[in-house]
C-alpha positions in Angstrom: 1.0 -22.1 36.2 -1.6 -24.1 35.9 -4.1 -23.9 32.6 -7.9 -25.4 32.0 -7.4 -28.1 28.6 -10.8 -28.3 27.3 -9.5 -30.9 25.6 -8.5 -33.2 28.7 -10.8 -35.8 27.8 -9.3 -36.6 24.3 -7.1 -39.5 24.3 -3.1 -39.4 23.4 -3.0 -35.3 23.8 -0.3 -35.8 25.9 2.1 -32.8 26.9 5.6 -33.7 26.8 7.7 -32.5 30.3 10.3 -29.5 30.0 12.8 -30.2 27.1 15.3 -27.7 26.6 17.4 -30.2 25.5 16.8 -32.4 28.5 16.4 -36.1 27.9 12.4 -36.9 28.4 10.3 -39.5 28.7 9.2 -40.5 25.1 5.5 -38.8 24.6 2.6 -39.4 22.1 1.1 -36.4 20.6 -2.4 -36.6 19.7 -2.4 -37.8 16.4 -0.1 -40.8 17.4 3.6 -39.0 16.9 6.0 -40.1 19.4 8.4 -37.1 20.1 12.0 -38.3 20.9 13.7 -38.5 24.5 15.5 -35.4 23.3 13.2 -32.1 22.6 13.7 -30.0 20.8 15.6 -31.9 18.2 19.4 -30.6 17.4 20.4 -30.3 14.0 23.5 -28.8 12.7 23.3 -25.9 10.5 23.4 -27.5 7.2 26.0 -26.5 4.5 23.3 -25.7 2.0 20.1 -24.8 1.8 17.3 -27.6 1.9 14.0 -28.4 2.8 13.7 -29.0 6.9 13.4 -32.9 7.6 10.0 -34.6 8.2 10.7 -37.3 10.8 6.8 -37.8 11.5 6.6 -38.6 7.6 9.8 -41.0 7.1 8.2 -43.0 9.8 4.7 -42.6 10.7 2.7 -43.9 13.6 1.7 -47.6 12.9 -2.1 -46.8 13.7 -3.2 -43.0 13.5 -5.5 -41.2 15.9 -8.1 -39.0 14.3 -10.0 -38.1 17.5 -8.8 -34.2 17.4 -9.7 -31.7 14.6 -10.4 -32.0 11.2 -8.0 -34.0 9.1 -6.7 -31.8 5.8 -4.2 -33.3 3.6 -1.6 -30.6 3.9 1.2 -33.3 3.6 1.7 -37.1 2.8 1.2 -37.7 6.9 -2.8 -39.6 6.4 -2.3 -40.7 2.6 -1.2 -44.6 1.6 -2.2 -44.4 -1.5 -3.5 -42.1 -4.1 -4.6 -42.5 -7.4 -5.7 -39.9 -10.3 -6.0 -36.7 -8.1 -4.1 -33.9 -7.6 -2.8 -32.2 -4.5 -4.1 -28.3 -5.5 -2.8 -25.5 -2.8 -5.0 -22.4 -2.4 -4.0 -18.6 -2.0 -5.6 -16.6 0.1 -8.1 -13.8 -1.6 -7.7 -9.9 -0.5 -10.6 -8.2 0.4 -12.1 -5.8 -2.3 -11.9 -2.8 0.0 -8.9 -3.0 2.0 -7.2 -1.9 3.8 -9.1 -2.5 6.7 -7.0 -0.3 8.8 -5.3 2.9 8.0 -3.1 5.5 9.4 -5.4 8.4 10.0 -4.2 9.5 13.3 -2.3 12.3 14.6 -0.3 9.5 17.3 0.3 7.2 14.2 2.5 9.3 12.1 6.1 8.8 13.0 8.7 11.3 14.1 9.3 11.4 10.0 5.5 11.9 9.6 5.3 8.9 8.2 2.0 7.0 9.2 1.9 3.3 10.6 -1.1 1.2 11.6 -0.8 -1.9 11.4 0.4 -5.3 13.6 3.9 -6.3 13.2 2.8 -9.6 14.3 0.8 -8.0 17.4 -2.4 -10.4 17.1 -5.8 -10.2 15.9 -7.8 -12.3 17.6 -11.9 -12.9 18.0 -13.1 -12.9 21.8 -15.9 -15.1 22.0 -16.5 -14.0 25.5 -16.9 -10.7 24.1 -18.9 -11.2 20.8 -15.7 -8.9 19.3 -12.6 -8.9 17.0 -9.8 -7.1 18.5 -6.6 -6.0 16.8 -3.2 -4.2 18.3 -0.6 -3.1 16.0 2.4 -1.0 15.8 1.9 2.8 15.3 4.5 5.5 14.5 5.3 7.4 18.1 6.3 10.5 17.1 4.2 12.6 19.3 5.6 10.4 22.4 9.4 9.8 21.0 11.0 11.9 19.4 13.4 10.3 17.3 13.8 8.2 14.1 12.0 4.9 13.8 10.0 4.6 17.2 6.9 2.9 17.8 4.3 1.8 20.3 1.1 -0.1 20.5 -2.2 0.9 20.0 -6.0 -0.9 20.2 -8.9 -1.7 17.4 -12.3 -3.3 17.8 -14.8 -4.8 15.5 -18.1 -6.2 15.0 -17.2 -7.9 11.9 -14.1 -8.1 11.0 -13.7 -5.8 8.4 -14.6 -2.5 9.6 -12.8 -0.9 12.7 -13.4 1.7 15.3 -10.4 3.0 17.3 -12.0 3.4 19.9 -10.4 6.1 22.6 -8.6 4.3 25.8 -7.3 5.8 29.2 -4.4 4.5 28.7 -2.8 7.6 27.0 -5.7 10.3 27.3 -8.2 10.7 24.0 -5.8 8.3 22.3 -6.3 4.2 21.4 -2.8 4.1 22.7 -2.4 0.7 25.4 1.6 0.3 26.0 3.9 3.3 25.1 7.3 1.1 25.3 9.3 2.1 22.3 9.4 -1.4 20.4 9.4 -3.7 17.2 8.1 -6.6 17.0 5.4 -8.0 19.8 3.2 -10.7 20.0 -0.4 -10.5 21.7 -1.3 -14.0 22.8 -5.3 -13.9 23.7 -4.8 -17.2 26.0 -8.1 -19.1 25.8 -6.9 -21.9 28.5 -5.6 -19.3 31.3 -7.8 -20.2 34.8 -6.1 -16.6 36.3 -7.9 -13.8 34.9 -5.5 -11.3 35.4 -3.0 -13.5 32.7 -5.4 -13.7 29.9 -3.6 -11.4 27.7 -0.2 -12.2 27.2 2.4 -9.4 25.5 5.6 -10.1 24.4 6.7 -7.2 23.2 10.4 -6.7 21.8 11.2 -3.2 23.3 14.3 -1.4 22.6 16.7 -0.7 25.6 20.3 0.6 26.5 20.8 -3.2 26.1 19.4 -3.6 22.3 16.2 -5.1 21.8 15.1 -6.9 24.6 11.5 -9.0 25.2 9.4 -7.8 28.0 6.4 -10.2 29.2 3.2 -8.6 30.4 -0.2 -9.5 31.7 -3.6 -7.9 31.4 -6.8 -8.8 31.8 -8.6 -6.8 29.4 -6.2 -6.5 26.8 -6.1 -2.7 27.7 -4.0 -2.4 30.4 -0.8 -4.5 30.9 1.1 -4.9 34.0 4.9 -4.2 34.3 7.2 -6.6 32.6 6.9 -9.7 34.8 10.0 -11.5 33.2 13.0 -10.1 30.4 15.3 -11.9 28.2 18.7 -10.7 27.3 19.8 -9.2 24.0 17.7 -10.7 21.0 17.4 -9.7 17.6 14.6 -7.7 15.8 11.2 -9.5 14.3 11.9 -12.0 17.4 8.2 -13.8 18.2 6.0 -16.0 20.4 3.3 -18.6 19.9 1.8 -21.7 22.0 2.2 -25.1 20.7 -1.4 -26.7 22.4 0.4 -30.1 21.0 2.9 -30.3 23.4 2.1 -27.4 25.8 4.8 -25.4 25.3 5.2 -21.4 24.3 7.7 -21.2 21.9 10.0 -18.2 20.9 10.8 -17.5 17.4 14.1 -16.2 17.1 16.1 -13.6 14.5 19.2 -15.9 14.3 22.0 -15.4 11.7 24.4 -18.4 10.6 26.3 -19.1 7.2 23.5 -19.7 5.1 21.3 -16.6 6.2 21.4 -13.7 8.5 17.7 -14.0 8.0 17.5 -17.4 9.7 15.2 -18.7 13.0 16.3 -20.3 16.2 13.8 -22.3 18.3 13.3 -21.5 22.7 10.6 -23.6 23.8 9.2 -24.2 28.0 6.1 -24.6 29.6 6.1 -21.5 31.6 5.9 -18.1 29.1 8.1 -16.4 31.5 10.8 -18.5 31.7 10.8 -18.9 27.9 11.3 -15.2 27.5 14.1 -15.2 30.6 16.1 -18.1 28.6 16.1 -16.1 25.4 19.1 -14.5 24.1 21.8 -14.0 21.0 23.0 -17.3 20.1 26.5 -17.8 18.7 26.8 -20.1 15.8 30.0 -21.9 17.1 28.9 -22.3 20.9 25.7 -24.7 22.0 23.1 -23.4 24.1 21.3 -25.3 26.8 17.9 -24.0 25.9 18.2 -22.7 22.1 18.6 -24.8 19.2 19.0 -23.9 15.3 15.3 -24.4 13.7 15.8 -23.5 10.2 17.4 -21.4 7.4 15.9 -20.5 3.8 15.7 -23.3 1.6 16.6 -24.6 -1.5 13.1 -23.6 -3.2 12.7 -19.8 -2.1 11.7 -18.1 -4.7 13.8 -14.7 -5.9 13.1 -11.2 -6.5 12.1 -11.2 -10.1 13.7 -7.2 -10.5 16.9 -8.5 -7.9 17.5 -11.8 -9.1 20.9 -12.0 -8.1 19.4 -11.5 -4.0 19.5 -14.8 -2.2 16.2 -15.1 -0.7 15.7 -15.2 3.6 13.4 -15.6 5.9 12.1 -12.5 7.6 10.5 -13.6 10.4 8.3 -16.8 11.7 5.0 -16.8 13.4 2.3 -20.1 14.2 -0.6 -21.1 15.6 -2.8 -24.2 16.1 -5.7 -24.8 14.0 -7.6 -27.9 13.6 -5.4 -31.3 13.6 -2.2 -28.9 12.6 -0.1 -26.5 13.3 -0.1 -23.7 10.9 3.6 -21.7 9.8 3.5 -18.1 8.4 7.0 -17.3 6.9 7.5 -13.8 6.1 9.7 -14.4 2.8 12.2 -12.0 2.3 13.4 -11.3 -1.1 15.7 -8.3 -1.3 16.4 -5.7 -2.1 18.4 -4.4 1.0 17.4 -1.2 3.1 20.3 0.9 1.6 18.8 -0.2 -2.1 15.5 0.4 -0.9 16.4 4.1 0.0 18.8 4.3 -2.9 15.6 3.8 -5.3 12.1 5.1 -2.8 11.1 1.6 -2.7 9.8 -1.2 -0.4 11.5 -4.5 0.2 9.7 -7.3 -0.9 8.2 -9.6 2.0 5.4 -12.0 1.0 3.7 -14.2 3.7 4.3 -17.7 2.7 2.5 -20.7 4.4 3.7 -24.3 6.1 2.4 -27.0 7.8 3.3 -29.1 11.1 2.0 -32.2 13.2 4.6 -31.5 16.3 5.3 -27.6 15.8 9.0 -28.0 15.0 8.9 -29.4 11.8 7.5 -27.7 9.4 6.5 -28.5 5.5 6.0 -25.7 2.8 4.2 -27.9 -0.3 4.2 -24.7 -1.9 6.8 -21.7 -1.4 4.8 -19.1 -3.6 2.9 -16.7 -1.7 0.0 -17.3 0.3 -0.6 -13.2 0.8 1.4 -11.4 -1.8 2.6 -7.9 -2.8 1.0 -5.8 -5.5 3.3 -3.3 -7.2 0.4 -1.0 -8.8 0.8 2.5 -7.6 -1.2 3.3 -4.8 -1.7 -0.1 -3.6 -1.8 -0.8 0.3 0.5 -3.6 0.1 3.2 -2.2 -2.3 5.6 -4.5 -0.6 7.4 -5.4 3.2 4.1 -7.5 3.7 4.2 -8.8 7.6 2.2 -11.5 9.1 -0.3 -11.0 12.4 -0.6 -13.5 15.0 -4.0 -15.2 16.2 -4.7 -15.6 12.4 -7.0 -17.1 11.1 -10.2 -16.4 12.6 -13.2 -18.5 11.8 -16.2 -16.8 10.3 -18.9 -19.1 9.3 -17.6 -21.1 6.3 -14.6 -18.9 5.9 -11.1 -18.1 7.3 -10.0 -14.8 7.7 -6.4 -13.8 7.7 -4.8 -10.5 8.0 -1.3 -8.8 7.4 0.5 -5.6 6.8 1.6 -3.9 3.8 3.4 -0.9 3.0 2.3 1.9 0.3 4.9 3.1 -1.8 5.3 6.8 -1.0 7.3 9.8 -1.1 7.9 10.1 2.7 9.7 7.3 3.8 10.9 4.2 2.2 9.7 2.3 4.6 6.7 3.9 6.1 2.8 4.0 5.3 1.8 0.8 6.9 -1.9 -0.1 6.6 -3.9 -3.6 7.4 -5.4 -5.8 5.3 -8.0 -8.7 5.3 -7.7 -11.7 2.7 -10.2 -14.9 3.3 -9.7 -18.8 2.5 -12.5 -21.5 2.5 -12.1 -23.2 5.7 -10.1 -26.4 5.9 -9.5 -24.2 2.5 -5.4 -24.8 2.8 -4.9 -27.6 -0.1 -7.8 -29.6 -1.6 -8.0 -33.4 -3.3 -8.9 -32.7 -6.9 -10.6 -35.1 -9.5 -10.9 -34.2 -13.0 -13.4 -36.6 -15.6 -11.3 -39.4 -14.3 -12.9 -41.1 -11.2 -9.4 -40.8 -8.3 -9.4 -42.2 -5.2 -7.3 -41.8 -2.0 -6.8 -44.7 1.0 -5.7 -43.1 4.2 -3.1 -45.1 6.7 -4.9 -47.0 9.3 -6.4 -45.0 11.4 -8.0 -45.1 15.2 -11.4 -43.0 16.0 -13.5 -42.7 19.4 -16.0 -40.7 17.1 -19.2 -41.5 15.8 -20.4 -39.2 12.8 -18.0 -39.1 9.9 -17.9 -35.4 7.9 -16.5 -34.2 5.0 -15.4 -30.9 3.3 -16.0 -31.1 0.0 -16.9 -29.3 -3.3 -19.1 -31.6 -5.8 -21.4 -28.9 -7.2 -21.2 -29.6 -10.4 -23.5 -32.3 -12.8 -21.1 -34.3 -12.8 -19.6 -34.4 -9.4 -20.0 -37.4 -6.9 -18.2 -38.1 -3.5 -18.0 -41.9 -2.0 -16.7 -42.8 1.2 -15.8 -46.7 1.5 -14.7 -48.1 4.5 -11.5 -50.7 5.1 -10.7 -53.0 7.5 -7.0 -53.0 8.7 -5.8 -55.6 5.5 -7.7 -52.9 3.3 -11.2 -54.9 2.4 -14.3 -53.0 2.6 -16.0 -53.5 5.6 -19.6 -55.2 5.1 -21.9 -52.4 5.5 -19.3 -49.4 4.4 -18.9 -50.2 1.2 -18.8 -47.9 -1.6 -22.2 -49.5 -3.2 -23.4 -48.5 0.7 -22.2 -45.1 1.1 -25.0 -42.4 0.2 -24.0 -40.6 -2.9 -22.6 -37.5 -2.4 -23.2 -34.7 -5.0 -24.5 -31.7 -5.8 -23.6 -30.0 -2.7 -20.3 -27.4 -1.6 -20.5 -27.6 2.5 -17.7 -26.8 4.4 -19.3 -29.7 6.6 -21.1 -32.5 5.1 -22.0 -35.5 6.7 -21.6 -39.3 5.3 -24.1 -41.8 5.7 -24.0 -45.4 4.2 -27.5 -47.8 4.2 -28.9 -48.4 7.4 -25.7 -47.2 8.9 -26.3 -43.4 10.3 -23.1 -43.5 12.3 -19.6 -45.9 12.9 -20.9 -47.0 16.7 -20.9 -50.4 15.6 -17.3 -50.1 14.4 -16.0 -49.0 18.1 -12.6 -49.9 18.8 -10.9 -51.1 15.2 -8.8 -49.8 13.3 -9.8 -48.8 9.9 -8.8 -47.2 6.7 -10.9 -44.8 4.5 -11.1 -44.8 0.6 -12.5 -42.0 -0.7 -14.2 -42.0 -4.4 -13.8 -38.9 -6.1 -15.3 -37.4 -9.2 -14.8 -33.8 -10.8 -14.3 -32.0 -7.3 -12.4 -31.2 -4.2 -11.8 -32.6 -1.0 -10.7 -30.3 1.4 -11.0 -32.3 4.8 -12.4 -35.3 7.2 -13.4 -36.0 10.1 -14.8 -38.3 13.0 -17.0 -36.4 15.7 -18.7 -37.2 18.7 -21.7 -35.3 18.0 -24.2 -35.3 14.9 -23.7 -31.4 14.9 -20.2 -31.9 13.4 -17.9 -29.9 15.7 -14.3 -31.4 15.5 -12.7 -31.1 18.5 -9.7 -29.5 16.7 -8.2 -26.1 17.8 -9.8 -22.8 16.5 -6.4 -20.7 16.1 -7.8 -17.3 16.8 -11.6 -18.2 17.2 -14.6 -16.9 15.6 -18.2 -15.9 16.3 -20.2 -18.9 18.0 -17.6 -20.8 18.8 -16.4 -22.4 22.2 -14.7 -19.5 23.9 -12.2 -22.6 25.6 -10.4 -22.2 21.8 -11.8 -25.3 20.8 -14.6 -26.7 18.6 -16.8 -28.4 20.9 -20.3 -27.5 21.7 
């Protein structure tokens, strides 16, 4: 299958050949990591719970490239050295007038009468080509199956983002109905590098058989109307997902995978070709190695409990990712108890909140903060009660904000688990975790790092009277470089951009620095420092990945012009 990079020009973005646990040829990623001969990595089951290992941050690459996306300082990976600032993580913020998406439909009310609408990681994604958001989601099939607990897909479609129109499809007459496969989990892929237009759309939907659950793979090339499965797995477990890892050119599947620390834990399925990934998926047995599926990770040691079912030990419900910028970003669904018998027992929901990580090779994976990025709100009548789910294709980019969505469930009288609606929170971009400097002037040196840029942005808050930003540059021993200094740089202050550009005295760009290696200081008073970068163009795109896109942007899933 062969795919358009409209990133081909970018040096080190190097895709590593099939793993599967197949000895490779070593390969540099495009910020400088060097993956090992064997991919994916094999780690034992540990005999606790801990924190996943960050091999890329025990030993980094001697000279880091910065040529792709904007650089946040979600982890330790860019830092040296850092001096009277904090690391502050950011929570998303719901939308005043969610949900978004409601249950209001005759075909989303379930054989219970219990209504659904909402993705159950499905995908929400914007189509550039289009000028248009566009959801699926799960919806309660009662009018179509007519037994306990089914489900198919149905179709949304914005202008905005936040108001949606379900708009009435051929697929199932007068209905926004697109696949009527009886399922649970799926995963809409919009595929922003596919050359055949018949494959844009990729569904990998988890539908239940006389075999269990099993994931089917389809094409379409409208989003509308999918083809028959074109590849199957075997027998896999429930809330079992799919994402592409742009880093190494790979579609990953996220596997349900049980061991002794968790029944809630994830195995890992990774191969160039989407449809062998989904034929080598399957059940794994703890005691037995697979060729192709290797243990990825279990709760850890920080999960935070259920404060009404203390005594629950915390899991992980499910696992889905996506590229944005420089990183790869991890949405845990956190599962804190109680279990479904309680929740019937006592007319409740579980408690899921969506819980955020980070990753530079899409394997490993750091949580800097385990508390919840999209929470639950246990007020009566609230859409997200609890059993909060993440969406794929999340977040999109609208202007200087990042829009994420998820599920929630409505306490309610019908069904424990049912009234499922959608709702919107947004994020500053780059918005993830910010530098911040109190009265105290901090600063922050970066490891030495290689550019083919030529314009040097920030993301920065310094509003306030008091605020300033400086931006000295170092030469490999860490002395400022004549012309860079800090006494050079223009002052930054006053401002909040999303994208500001630095400038130093009779220096507009770093042209005449072309080809060294350098480190950056950066001088911070009262403020925040979201992100950096290096770009090739005085309008400030990044290069980086867009995750689910946005209005304006490249429609190749990438921020060029």
């Amino acid at each position: 299958m062969k795919f358009f990079n409209p990133l081909f020009f970018v040096a080190f973005l190097i895709g590593c050949s099939s793993g599967n646990d197949k000895s490779n040829e070593s390969s540099a990623l495009h910020n400088g990591i060097v993956l090992p001969e064997v991919w994916p990595p094999r780690y034992e089951v540990p005999d606790q719970r801990q924190e996943m290992p960050l091999p890329y941050i025990d030993k980094k690459p001697e000279v880091i490239p910065v040529n792709l996306g904007r650089q946040l300082f979600v982890d330790d990976f860019l830092i040296s050295s850092i001096e009277n600032l904090e690391k502050i993580p950011h929570h998303a913020v719901f939308y005043a007038h969610n949900p978004i998406l409601q249950p209001d439909k005759e075909w989303e009310m379930t054989f219970e009468g219990s209504p659904y609408a909402a993705p159950f990681s499905d995908g929400i994604w914007y189509d550039e080509r289009e000028n248009k958001y566009k959801m699926w989601y799960l919806a309660g099939a009662g009018m179509l199956h007519k037994h306990k607990q089914s489900f198919y897909t149905c179709y949304a479609e914005s202008d905005d983002g936040k108001h949606w129109n379900k708009v009435e499809r051929d697929v199932y007459p007068h209905t926004n109905i697109v696949d009527t496969c009886d399922r649970d989990a799926a995963t809409v892929w919009l595929d922003k590098r596919e050359t055949d237009p018949s494959k844009r759309y990729k569904l990998f939907n988890v539908e239940k058989t006389n075999r269990g659950w099993q994931i089917v793979l389809k094409y379409s090339a409208d989003g509308i109307h999918w083809s028959n499965g074109e590849a199957q797995s075997g027998s896999v477990g429930d809330r079992t997902t799919a994402f592409y890892n742009p880093f190494t050119d790979k579609w990953v599947i996220s596997l349900r995978y049980g061991n002794k620390l968790s029944g809630r834990s994830r195995a890992y399925l990774e191969h160039e070709d989407p449809e062998m990934a989904v034929s080598l998926a399957h059940h794994i047995r703890n005691t037995i190695k697979d060729r192709n599926i290797v243990f990825w990770f279990s709760p850890d040691d920080k999960e935070l409990h259920h404060p009404k079912f203390p005594e629950v030990e915390p899991a992980i419900y499910n696992f889905d990712a996506i590229a944005y910028e420089s990183v790869i970003l991890g949405f845990y669904a956190m599962w804190k108890g109680p279990e479904n018998d309680v929740c019937d027992q006592y007319g409740i929901q579980k408690r899921n909140e969506i819980g955020l990580g980070y990753s530079r090779d899409g394997f490993h994976f750091y949580r800097p903060d385990h508390s919840a990025f999209m929470g639950v709100n246990e007020t009566e009548g609230a859409w997200n009660w609890g059993n909060m789910q993440s969406i794929n294709g999340v977040p999109l980019i609208v202007g200087d904000s990042l829009y994420f969505y998820s599920s929630g469930r409505m306490k309610n009288d019908i069904m424990w688990d049912g009234h499922v609606s959608t709702g919107l929170a947004t994020l500053r971009r780059d918005g993830f975790i910010s530098m911040r400097a109190g009265n105290t002037e901090g600063f922050l040196v970066t490891e030495k790092l290689s550019f083919d840029g030529k314009y040097f942005f920030v993301n920065a808050d310094v509003r306030n009277a008091d605020s300033a930003l400086a931006i000295e540059l170092l030469d490999e021993a860490g002395k400022p470089i004549s012309g860079f200094t800090k006494e050079d740089c223009l002052l930054i202050k006053g401002i909040n951009s999303t994208k500001q550009m630095v400038t130093w005295k009779g220096h507009k760009d770093l042209s005449s620095l072309e080809g060294r290696a350098i480190r950056v200081k950066f001088y911070l008073q009262q403020g925040d420092l979201y992100s950096f970068w290096i770009s090739p163009w005085e309008t400030g795109e990044s290069r980086g990945y867009t995750a689910g896109g946005g209005p304006g942007l490249n429609e190749g899933g990438v921020d060029i012009p």
